[in-house]
C-alpha positions as CSV (number, residue, x, y, z in Angstrom):
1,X,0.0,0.0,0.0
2,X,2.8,2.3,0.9
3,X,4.4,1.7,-2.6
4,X,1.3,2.6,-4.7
5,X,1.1,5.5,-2.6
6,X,4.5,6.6,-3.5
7,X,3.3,5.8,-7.0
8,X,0.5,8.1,-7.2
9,X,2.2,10.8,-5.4
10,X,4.9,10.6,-8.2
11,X,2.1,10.9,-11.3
12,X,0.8,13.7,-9.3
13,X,3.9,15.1,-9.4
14,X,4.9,14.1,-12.7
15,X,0.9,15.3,-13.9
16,X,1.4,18.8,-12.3
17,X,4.6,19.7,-13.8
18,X,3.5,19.0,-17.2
19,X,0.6,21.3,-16.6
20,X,2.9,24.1,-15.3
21,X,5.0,23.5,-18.2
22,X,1.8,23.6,-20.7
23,X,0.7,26.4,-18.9
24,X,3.9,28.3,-19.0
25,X,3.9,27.3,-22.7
26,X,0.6,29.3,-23.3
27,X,1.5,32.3,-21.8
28,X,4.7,32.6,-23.5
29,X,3.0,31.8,-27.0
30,X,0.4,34.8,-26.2
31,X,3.0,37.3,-25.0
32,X,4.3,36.8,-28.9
33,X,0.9,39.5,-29.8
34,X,3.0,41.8,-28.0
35,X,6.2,42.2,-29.9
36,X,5.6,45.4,-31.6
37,X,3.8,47.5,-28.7
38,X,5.4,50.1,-27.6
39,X,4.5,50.0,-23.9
40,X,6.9,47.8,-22.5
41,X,5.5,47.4,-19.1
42,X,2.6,45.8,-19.9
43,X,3.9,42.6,-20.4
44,X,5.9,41.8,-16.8
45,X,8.6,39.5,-17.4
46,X,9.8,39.8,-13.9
47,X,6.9,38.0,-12.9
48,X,6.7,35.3,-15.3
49,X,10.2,34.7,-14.2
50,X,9.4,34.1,-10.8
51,X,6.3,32.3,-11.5
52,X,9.1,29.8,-13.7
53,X,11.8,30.3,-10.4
54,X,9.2,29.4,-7.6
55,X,8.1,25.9,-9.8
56,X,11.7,25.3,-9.9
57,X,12.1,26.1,-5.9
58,X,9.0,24.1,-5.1
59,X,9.0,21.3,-7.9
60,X,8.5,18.2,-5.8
61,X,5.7,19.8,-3.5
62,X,2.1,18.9,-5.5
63,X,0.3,21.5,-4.2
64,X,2.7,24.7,-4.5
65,X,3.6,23.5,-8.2
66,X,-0.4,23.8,-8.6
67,X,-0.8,27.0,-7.1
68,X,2.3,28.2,-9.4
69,X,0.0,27.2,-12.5
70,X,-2.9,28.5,-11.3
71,X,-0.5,31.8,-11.3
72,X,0.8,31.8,-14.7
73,X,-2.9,30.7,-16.2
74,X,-4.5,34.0,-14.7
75,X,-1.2,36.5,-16.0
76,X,-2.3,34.5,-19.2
77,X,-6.0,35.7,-18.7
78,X,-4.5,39.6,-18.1
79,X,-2.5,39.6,-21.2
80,X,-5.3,38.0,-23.3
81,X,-7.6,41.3,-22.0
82,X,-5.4,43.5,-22.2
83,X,-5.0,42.8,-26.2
84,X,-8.5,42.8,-26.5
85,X,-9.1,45.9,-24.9
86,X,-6.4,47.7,-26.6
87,X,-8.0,46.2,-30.2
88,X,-11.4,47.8,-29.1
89,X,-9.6,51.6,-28.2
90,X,-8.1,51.1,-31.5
91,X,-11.6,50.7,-33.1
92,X,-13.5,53.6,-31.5
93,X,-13.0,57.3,-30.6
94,X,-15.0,57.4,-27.6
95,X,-14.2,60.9,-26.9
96,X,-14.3,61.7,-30.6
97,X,-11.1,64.3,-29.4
98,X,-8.1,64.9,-31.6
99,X,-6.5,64.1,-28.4
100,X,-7.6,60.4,-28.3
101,X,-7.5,59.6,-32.4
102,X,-4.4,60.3,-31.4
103,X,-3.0,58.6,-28.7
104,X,-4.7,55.7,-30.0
105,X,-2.7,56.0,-33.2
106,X,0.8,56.1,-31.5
107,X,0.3,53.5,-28.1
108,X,-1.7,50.9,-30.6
109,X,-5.1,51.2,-28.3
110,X,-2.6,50.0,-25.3
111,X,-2.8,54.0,-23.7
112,X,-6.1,55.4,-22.9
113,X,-6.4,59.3,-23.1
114,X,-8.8,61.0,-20.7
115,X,-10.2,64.6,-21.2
116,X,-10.4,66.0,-17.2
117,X,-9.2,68.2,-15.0
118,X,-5.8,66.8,-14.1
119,X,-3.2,68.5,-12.9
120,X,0.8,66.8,-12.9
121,X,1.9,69.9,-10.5
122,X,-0.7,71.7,-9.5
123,X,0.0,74.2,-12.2
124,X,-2.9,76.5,-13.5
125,X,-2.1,75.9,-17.5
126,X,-1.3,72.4,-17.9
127,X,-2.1,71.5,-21.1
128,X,-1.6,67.5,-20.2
129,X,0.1,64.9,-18.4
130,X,0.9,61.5,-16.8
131,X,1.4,60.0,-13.8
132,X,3.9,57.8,-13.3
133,X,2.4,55.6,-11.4
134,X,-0.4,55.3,-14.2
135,X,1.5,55.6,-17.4
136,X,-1.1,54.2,-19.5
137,X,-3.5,57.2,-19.3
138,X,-2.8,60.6,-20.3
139,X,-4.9,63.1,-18.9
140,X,-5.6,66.3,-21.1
141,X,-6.5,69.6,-19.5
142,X,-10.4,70.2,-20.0
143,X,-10.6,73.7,-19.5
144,X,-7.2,74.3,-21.4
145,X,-8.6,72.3,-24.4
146,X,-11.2,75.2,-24.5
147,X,-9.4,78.1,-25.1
148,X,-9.6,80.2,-28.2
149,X,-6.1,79.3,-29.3
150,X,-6.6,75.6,-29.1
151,X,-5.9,73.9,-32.8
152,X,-6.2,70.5,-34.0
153,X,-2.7,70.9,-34.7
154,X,-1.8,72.4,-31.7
155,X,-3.6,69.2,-29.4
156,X,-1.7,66.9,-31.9
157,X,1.9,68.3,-30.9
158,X,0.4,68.3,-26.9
159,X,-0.5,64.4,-27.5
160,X,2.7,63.7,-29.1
161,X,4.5,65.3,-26.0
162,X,2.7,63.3,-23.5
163,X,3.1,60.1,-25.6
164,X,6.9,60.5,-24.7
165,X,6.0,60.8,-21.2
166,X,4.5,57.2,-21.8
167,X,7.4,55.6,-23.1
168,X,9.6,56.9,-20.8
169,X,7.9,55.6,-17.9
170,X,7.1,52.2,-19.3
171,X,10.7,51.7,-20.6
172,X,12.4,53.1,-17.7
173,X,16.0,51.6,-18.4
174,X,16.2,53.0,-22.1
175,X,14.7,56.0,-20.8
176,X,17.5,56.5,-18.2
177,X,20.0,56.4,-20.8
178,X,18.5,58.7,-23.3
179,X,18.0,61.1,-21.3
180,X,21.4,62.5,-20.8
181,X,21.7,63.5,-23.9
182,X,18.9,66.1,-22.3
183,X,21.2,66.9,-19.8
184,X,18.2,64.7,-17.3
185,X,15.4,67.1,-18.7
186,X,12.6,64.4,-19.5
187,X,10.4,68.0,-20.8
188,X,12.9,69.0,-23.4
189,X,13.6,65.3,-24.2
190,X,9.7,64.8,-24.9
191,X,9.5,68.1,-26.9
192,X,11.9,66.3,-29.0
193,X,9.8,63.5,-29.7
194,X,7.0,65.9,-30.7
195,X,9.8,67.7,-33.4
196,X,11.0,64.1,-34.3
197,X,8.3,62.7,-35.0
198,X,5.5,65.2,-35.7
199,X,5.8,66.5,-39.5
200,X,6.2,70.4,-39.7
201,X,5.7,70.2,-35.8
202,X,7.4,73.6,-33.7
203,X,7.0,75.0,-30.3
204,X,5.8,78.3,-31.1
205,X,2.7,79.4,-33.1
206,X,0.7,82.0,-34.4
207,X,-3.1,81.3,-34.3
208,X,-5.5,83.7,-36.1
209,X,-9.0,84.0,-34.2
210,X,-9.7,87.1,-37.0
211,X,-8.6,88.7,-40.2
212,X,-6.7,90.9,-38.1
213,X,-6.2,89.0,-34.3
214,X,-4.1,86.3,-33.5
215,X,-2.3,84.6,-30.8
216,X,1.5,84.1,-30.0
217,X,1.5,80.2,-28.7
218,X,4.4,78.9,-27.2
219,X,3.8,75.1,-26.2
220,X,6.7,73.2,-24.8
221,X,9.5,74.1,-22.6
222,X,11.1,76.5,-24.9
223,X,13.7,74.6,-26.4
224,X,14.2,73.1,-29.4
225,X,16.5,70.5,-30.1
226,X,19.8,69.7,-31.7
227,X,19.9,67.3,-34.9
228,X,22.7,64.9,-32.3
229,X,19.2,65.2,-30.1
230,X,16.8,64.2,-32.4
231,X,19.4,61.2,-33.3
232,X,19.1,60.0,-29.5
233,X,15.4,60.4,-29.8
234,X,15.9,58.4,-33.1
235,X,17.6,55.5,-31.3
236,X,15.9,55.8,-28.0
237,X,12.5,55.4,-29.7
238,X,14.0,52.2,-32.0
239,X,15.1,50.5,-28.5
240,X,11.6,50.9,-26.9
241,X,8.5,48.5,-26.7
242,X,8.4,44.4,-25.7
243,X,11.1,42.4,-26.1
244,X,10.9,38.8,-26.4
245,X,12.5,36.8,-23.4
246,X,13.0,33.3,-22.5
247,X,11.6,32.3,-19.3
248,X,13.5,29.2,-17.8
249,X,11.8,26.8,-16.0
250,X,14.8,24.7,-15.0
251,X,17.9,25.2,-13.5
């Protein structure tokens, strides 16, 4: 009796390592969808690979090898929702706001864009921001978006700004490195991005409400960068986004 008990315990054993291994196997397959988005944080490979390290740790207890595939099924279930919501942003324009078309457009329906009153600082004219701590929303000024000098071209140049806010936080160790050629000034290097990348795109504007009244629009932080600057942007920006891994589940 003792022996087939020892017998079973082993198929159990044998049983659950294959599912944690088919499991592991799933989720790896479905963070292939993710290869060319841009938000790099949103798959966590730090977590897969100690989902992968704690079935290694833990590989002849039953019921912890279990829970471990339990784990890795449900990040499975996360990434498999959060394609499908970012393929219904891409289809709609809830908002129907420059801002959002947007946004949508450049973070692949990964980045929501929300039209409130934010506030990054506290400031009284912020045109837009994000938090760090939420880098997949960008918040747009409501009352700013209002004034008279407020373009469609203007709110495309202030979505392409806060889009660099994006990437920066949610590639944090590209980001650290780019931004020295900023001298650590994530504004400047985000008003870059905008000049980079934004055809015909510049920091200061003249907006005509009238045949004979305009505005003088500055939007940005006032400088505008160097071609050796836009090259960093240039490589910083083809350095971003998911990159494939290989999670080990042996030792």
């Amino acid at each position: 009796m003792e022996q087939d008990n020892k017998i079973q315990q082993q198929r159990e054993l044998i049983e659950e390592k294959e599912s944690f291994g088919a499991a592991m196997g799933t989720l790896m397959t479905t963070t292939e969808k993710f290869d060319a988005v841009l938000t790099a944080s949103v798959v966590p490979w730090e977590t897969y690979e100690r989902l992968a390290e704690r079935a290694w740790t833990f590989r002849w207890d039953v019921a912890e090898l279990a829970a471990a595939t339990d784990q890795v099924e449900f990040e499975t279930q996360q990434l498999e929702q959060a394609w499908a919501v970012a393929q219904l942003e891409m289809q709609s324009n809830a908002s129907g706001s420059v801002y959002e078309a947007v946004i949508d457009s450049l973070g692949g329906g990964f980045v929501r864009s929300v039209l409130d009153n934010e506030s990054c600082d506290g400031g009284e004219s912020v045109l837009g921001c994000v938090y760090e701590n939420d880098p997949l929303v960008v918040h747009f000024d409501a009352a700013e978006n209002t004034q008279p000098f407020m373009t469609d071209e203007i709110r495309t140049g202030i979505a392409y700004h806060e889009f660099a806010h994006v990437l920066q936080f949610t590639n944090p160790e590209a980001s650290e490195v780019a931004v020295t050629s900023f001298g650590g000034d994530w504004e400047v290097m985000a008003d870059c991005f905008a000049l980079t990348y934004l055809p015909g795109w510049a920091l200061d504007h003249v907006v005509w409400t009238s045949s004979h009244e305009y505005w003088e629009v500055s939007i940005g932080h006032g400088v505008t960068c160097s071609e050796p600057q836009r090259q960093a942007v240039r490589d910083w920006y083809g350095q971003v986004g998911v990159q494939p891994q290989t999670i080990g589940t042996e030792h």
